[in-house]
C-alpha positions as CSV (number, residue, x, y, z in Angstrom):
1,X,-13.2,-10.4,20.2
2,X,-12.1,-7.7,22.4
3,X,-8.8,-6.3,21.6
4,X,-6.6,-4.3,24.6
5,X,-3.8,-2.1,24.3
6,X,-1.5,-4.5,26.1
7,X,-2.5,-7.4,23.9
8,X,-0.2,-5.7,21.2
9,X,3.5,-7.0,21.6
10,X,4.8,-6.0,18.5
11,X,5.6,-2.0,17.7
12,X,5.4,0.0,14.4
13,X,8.8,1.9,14.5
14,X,10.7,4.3,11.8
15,X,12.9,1.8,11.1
16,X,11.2,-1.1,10.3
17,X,10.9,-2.4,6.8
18,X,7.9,-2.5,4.6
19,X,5.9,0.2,6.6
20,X,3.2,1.5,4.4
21,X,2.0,4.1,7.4
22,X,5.3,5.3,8.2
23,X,5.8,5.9,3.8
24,X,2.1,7.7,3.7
25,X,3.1,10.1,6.4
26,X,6.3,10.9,5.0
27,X,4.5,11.4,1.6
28,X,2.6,13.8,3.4
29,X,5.4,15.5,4.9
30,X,7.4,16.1,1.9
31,X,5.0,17.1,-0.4
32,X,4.1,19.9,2.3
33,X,8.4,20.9,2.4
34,X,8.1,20.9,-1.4
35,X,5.1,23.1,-1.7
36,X,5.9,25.5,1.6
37,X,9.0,25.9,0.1
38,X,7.9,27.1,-3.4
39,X,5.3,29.4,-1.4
40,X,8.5,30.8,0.8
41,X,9.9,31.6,-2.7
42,X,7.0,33.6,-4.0
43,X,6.6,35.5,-0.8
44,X,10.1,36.6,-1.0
45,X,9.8,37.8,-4.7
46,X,7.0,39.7,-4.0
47,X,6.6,42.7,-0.9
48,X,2.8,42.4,-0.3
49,X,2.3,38.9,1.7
50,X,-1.3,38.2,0.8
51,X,-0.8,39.3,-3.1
52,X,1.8,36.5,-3.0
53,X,-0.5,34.2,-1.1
54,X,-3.0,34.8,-3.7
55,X,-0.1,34.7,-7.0
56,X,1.5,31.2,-5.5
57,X,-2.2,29.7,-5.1
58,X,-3.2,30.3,-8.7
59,X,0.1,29.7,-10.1
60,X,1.1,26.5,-8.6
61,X,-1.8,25.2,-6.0
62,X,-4.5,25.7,-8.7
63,X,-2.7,22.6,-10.6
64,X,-3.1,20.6,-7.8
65,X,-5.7,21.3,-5.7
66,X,-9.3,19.4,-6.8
67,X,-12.1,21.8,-8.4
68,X,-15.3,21.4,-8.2
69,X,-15.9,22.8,-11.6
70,X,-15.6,20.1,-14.0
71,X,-14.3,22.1,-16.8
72,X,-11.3,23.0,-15.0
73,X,-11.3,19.7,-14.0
74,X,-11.0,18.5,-17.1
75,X,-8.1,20.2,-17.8
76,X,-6.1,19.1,-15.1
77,X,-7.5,15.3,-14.3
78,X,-4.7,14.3,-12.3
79,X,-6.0,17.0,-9.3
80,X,-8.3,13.8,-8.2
81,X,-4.7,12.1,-6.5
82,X,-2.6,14.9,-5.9
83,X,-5.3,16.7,-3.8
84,X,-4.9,14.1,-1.3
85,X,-1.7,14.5,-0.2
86,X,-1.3,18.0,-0.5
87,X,-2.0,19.9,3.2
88,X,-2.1,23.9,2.3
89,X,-1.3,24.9,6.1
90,X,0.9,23.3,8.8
91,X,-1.6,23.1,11.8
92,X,-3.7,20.8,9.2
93,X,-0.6,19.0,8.5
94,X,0.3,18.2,11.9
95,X,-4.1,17.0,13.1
96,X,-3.7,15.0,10.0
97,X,-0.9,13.4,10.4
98,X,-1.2,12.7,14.4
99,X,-4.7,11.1,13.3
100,X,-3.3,9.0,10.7
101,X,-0.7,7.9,13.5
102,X,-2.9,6.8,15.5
103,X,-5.9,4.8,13.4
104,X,-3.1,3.7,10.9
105,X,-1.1,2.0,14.2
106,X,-4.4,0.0,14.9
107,X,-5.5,-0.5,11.0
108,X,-2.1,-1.6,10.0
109,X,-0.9,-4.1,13.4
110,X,-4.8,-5.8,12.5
111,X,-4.7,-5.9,9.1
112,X,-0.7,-5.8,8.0
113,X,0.9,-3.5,5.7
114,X,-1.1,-4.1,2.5
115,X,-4.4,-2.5,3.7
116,X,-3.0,1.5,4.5
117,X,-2.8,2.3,1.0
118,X,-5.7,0.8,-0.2
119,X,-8.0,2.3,2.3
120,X,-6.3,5.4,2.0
121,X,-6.8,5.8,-1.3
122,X,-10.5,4.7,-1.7
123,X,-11.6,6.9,0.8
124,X,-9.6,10.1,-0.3
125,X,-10.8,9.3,-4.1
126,X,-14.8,8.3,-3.4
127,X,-14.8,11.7,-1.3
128,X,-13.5,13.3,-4.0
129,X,-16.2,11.9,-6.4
130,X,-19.0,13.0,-3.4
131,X,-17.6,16.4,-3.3
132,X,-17.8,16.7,-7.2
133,X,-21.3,15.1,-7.4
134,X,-22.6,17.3,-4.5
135,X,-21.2,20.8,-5.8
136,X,-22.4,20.1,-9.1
137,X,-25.6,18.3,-8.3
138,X,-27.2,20.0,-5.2
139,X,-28.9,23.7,-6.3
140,X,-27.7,25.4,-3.6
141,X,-23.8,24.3,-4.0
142,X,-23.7,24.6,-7.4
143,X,-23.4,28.6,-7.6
144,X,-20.0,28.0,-5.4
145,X,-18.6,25.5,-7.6
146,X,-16.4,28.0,-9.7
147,X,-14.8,28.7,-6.8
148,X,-14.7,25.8,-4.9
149,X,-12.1,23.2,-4.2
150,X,-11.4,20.6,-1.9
151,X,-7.5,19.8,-0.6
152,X,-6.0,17.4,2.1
153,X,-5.7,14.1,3.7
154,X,-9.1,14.0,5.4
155,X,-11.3,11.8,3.7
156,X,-8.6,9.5,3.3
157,X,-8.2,9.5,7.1
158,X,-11.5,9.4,8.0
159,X,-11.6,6.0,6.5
160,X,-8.6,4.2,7.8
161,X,-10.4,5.8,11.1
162,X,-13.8,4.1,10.3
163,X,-12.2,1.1,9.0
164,X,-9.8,0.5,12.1
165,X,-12.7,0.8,14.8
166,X,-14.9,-2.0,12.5
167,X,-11.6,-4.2,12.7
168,X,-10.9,-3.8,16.1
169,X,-13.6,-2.0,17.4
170,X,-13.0,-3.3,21.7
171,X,-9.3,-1.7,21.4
172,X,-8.8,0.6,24.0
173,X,-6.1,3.1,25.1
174,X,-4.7,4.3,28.8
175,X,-5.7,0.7,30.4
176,X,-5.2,2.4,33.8
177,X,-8.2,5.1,33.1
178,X,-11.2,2.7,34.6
179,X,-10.4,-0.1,32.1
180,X,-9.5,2.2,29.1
181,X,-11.0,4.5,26.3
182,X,-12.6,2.5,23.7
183,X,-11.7,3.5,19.6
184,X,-15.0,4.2,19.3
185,X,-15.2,6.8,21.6
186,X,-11.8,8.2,20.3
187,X,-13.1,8.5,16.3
188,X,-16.5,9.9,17.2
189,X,-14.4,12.7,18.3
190,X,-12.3,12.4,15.3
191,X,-15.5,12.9,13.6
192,X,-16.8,15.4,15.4
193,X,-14.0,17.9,15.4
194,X,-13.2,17.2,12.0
195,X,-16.2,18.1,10.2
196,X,-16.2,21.0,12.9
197,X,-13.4,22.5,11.5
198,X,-13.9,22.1,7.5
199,X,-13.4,25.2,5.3
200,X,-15.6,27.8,5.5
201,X,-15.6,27.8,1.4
202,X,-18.3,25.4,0.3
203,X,-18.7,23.6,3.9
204,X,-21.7,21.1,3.2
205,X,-19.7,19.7,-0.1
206,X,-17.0,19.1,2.0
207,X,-18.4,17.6,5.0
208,X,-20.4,15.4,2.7
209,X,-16.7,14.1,0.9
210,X,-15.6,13.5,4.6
211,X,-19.1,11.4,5.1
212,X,-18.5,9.4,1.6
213,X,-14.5,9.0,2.9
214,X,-15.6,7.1,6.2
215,X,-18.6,5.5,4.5
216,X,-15.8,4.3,2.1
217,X,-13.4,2.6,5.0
218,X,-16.5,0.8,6.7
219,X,-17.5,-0.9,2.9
220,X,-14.0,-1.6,2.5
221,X,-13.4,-3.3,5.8
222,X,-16.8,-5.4,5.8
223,X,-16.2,-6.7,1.9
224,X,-12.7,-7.8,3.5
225,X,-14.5,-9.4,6.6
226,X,-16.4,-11.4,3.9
227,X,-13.6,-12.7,1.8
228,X,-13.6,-9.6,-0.6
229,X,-10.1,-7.9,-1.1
230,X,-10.4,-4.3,-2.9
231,X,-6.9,-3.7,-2.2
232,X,-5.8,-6.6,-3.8
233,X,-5.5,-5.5,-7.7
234,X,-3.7,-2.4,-5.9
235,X,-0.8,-4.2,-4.0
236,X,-0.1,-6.1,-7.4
237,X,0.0,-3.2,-9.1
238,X,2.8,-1.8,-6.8
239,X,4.4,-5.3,-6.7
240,X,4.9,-4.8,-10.2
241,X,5.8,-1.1,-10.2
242,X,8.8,-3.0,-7.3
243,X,9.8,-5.4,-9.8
244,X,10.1,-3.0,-12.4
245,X,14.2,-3.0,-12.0
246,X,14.7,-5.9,-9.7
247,X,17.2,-8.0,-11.3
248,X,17.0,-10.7,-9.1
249,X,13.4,-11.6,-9.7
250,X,12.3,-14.7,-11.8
251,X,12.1,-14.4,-15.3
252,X,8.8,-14.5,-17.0
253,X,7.8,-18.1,-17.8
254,X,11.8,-19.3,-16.5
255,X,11.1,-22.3,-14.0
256,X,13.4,-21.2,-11.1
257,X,14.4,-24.9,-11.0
258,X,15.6,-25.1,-14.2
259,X,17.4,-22.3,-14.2
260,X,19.3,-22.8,-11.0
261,X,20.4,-26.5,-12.0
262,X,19.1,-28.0,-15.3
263,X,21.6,-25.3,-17.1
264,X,24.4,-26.3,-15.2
265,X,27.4,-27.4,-17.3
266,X,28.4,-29.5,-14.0
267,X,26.5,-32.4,-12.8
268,X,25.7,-31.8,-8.8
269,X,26.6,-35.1,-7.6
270,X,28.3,-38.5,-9.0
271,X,27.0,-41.8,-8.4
272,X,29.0,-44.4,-8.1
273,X,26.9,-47.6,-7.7
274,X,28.7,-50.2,-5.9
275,X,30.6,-53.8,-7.7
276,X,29.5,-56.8,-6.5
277,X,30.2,-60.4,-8.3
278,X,26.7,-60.8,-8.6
279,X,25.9,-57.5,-10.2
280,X,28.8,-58.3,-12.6
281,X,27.6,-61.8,-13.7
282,X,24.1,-59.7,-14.4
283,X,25.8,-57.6,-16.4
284,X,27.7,-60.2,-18.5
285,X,24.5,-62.1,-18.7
286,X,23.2,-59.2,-20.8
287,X,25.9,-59.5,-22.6
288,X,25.4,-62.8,-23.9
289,X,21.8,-62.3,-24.7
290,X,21.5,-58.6,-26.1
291,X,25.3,-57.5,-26.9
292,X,27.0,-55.0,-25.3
293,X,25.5,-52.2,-27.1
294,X,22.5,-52.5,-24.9
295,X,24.0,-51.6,-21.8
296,X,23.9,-48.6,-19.8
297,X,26.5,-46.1,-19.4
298,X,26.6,-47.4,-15.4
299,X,26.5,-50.6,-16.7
300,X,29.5,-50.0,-18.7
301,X,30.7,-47.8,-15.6
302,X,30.2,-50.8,-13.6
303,X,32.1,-53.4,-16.2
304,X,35.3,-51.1,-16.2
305,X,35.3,-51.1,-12.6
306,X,35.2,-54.7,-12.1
307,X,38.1,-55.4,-15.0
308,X,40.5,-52.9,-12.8
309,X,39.6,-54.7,-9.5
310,X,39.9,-58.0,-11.1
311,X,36.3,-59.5,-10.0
């Protein structure tokens, strides 16, 4: 199925409700404020600008940043999520985020909003398990691993990137350029200047978590072509984590039903069934043959009824 810009009526905008790409960027965006701000605050305390570059890194982006030295991993596990959202310069902030724009648009109008996260976070935490695994594995990586680390969105991009063109890979942008620019073309430059511009510090571990991050989004998209959901123990985790303090939502085991009408100390309706002579002379048939203990409360209802009306 080919997919064309045009063929997309409905927008993604700031406003709308339940936007998971519009609340990853802006976890992005205020995780970099939080952290630029504490690194404006240790440049100010101290005169020399790259001895406070080098005090701010080791005193606060050291406890969140991802080593490749397991040891210090193991002292700070937590390094393997918070690495993924945490941007240490603004120009990678603002690629990042104009990339996520773009793929997540395409990911999230195919797929809805209950695929960004997911795909997000599989890629980002698999090329996080690469990057460990290669730096700790491969001879020549290994003597860097003390001093190695790995930080940022882009494995986590790369596959929503990956996993939008398998979704959708005949989308196009600019219709009026000779038909259009197919996503394909678009994230094999993603690719290519992405790896192109990795740190310097331990480049072939990271490319290879980039690899492992796109690798990620193309597993995660097929299994889902094929009936397999990843995301889906992930979505009801956060649905849970939603329901937490709702104090609207059912209660556990409480048929809505029930609880709504069953309960009531008022009856909903009143029914009045209608007196006719012939319904009467059943009634005082059952009288004569069973008493009037056996009748119903309508019955009874019914009898009254027909005394005051004089049937």
């Amino acid at each position: 199925m080919a997919y064309s810009e045009k063929e997309y009526k409905k927008s993604i905008t700031l406003g709308q409700s339940n936007n998971a790409l519009i609340l990853l960027i802006a976890i992005n965006l205020i995780v970099f404020v939080i952290f630029a701000f504490l690194g404006a605050v240790y440049h100010l305390r101290t005169e020399n600008a790259e001895e406070a570059s080098l005090i701010f890194h080791k005193s606060v982006l050291d406890w969140f940043t991802l080593p490749a030295d397991i040891d210090k991993l193991g002292s700070r596990p937590w390094t393997i999520l918070t690495h993924m959202f945490l941007q240490e310069r603004v120009w990678d902030l603002l690629g990042n985020m104009l990339w996520l724009w773009f793929f997540g648009y395409i990911l999230q109008d195919m797929t809805g909003n209950r695929k960004i996260f997911p795909v997000f976070l599989y890629a980002a935490f698999f090329g996080a398990v690469f990057f460990l695994l290669a730096s700790n594995l491969l001879p020549d990586l290994r003597v860097h691993a003390a001093n190695s680390y790995i930080t940022g969105a882009s494995a986590g991009i790369m596959g929503i990137a990956v996993a939008a063109t398998v979704i959708a890979p005949g989308y196009r942008i600019f219709p009026m350029l000779n038909g259009g620019i197919p996503i394909w073309v678009l994230t094999g430059i993603y690719v290519v200047v992405d790896l192109a511009t990795v740190p310097d510090n331990n480049m072939t571990a990271h490319i290879i978590a980039h690899l492992a991050g796109a690798l990620t989004g193309f597993l995660f998209i097929y299994s889902y072509q094929k009936g397999y959901d990843w995301g889906s123990w992930m979505n009801n985790f956060f649905d849970w984590v939603n329901n937490l303090f709702n104090p609207d939502k059912p209660r556990k085991k409480t048929r809505i039903k029930q609880e709504l009408f069953y309960k009531s100390t008022t009856r909903p309706f009143t029914k009045t069934p209608n007196v006719t002579e012939q319904r009467v002379d059943e009634i005082l048939d059952k009288i004569n043959q069973k008493g009037y203990g056996s009748l119903t409360d309508e019955e009874k209802e019914l009898l009254k009824r027909a005394s005051r009306e004089n049937l």
